[in-house]
N, C-alpha and C positions, 0 to 999 in steps of 0.2 A: 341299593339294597345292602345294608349292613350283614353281616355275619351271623351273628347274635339270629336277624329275621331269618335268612334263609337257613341257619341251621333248623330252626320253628317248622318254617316251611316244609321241608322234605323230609322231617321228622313226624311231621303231619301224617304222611300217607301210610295208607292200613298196612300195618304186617311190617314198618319201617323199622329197621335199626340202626344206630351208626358207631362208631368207633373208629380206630385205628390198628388195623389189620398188620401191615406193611412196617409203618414207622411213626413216634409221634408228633410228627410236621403231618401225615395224608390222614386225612379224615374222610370218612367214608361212606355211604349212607348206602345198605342193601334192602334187598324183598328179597325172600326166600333165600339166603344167603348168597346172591349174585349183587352187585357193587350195581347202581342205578346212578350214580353221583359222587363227585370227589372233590372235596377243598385243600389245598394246601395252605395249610395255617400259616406256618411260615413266612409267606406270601403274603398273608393280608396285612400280619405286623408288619410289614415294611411297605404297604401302601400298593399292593399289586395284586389286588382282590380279583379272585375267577374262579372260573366252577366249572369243573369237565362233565360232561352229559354225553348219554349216546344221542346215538339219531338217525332217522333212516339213511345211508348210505346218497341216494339224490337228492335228500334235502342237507345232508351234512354238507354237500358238497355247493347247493345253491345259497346257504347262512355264510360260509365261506366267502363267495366270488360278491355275495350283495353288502358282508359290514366288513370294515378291517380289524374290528375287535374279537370276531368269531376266526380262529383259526384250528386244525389238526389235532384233534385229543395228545396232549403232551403225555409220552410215554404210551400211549394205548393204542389201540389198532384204530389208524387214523381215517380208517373205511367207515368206522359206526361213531366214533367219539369228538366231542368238538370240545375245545377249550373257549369259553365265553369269559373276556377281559370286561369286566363290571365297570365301567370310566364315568357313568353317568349317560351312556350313549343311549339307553335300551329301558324301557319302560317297565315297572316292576308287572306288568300283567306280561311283558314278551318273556318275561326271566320265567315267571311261573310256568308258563304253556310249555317252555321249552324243560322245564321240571319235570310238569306233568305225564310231558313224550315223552323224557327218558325212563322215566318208571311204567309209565306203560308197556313200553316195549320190552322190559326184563319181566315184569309181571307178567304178560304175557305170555313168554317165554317158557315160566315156569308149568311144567308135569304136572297133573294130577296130585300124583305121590306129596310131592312139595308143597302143593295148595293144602292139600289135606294134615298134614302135619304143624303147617302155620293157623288152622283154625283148631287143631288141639290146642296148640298153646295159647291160643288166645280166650281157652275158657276159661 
């Protein structure tokens, strides 16, 4: 998965925005203003493309022990976030699902209050 697609990707999802929060190497893609996904640009121009995502805590920890491309959310709390090394290991529908959960699970997340403010603005 090129850059360019997966930025498409998780810009896809409802209520999605992304930017650079932090610095302009971390790119960042939220819902509800909580971070669901993270690229380091940087990274990719030099051929070391990956994409931090959260993730249930026992499945972060079982994507870990089963690929050697999935390791520890670099920089984040390595309980919920996994960094995923894009090498060509991992099929563009395992990339998605694992998109898919980590937005899920910050969607989720989100209050009332927050849901209700992200469908004002989206009229």
């Amino acid at each position: 998965m090129e850059l360019e697609e997966l930025f498409d990707y998780c810009s896809s999802k409802s209520y999605a925005t992304s930017g650079f929060p932090f610095n302009e190497n971390l790119l960042t893609f939220q819902v509800g203003g909580k971070i669901f996904a993270m690229i380091a640009v940087h990274f990719w121009e030099q051929g070391n493309k990956n994409i931090i995502l959260k993730c249930p805590p026992e499945l972060a920890l079982a994507l870990r022990d089963e690929y050697v491309d999935i390791t520890h959310g670099y920089t984040m709390n390595k309980k919920h976030w996994n960094t995923i090394y894009l090498r060509g290991r991992f099929t563009l529908e395992q990339i998605k699902e694992w998109v898919d959960l980590s937005y899920d699970l910050v969607y989720d997340s989100l209050i009332s209050k927050e849901l209700n403010k992200m469908d004002k603005l989206s009229l």
